[in-house]
C-alpha positions in Angstrom: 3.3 14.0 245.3 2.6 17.0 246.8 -0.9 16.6 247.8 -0.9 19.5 250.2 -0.3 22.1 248.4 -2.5 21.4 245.8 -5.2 22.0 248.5 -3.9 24.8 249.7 -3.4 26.1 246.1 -7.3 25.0 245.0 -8.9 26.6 248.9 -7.0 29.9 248.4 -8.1 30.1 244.5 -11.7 29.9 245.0 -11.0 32.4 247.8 -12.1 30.8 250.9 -10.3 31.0 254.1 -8.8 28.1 256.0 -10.3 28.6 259.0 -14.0 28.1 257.3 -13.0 25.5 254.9 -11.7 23.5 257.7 -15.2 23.6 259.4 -16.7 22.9 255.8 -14.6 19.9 255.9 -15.3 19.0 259.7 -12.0 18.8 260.5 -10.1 21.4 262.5 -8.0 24.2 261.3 -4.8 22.6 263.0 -5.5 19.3 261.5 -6.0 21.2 257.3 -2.7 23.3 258.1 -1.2 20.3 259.1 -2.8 18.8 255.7 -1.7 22.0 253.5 1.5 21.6 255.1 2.0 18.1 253.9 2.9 17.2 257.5 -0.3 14.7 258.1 -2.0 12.6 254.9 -5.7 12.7 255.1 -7.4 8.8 255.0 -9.6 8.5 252.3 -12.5 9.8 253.7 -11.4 13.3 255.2 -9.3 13.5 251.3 -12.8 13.1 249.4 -15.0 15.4 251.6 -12.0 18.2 250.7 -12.1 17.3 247.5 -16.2 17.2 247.4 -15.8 21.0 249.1 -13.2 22.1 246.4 -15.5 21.0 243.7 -12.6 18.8 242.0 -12.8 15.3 241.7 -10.4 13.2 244.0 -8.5 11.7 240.7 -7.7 15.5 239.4 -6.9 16.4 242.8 -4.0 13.9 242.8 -3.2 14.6 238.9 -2.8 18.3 240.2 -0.5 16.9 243.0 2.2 14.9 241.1 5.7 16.2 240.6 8.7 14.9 238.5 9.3 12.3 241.2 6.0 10.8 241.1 7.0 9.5 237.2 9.0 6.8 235.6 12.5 8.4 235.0 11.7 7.5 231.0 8.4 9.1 231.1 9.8 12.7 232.7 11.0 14.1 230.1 7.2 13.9 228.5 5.7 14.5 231.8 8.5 18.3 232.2 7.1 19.3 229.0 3.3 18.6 229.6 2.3 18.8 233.3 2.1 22.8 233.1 0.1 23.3 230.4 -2.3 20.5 231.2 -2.2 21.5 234.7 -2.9 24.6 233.9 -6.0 23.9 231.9 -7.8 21.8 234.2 -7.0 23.7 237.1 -8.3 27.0 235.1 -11.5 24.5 234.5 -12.1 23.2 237.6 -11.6 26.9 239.3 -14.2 28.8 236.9 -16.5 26.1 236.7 -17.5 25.4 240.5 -18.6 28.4 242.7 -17.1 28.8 245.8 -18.7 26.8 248.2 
């Protein structure tokens, strides 16, 4: 899972800049580098207020974040031909249908 990134990916999308989306968040910007870097794991709470900020519900946010690794080794060969274009389409919906905030 590659929860991180997906953050990153979602905060840079909607254009805002770490530094303010950390204080959005109330956390610092050491602490959401450290996040987007997937060298600390959020707890629940400081995961759902970024998610609440990003305007994308907490269960896309980890959809968006699996990998091949995440799935059943039977199920990857489905997953390899699906995840991008699903991906794609609810992270085209979820980006054009909440304004930045």
């Amino acid at each position: 899972m590659n929860l991180g990134s997906t953050i990153k990916t979602l905060r840079k999308q909607k254009g805002i800049k770490q530094n303010l989306f950390a204080d959005k968040c109330d956390i610092t910007q050491t602490y959401l580098s450290q996040i987007e870097n997937n060298a600390k794991r959020p707890n629940l709470s400081t995961l759902q207020i970024i998610s609440d900020k990003l305007g994308v519900p907490m269960p896309i946010l980890f959809f968006l974040s699996l990998d091949g690794e995440d799935i059943k080794p039977e199920k990857r060969k489905a997953y390899t031909l699906l995840a991008p274009s699903i991906k794609s389409m609810v992270n085209e919906f979820f980006t054009n249908t909440y304004s930045k905030q």
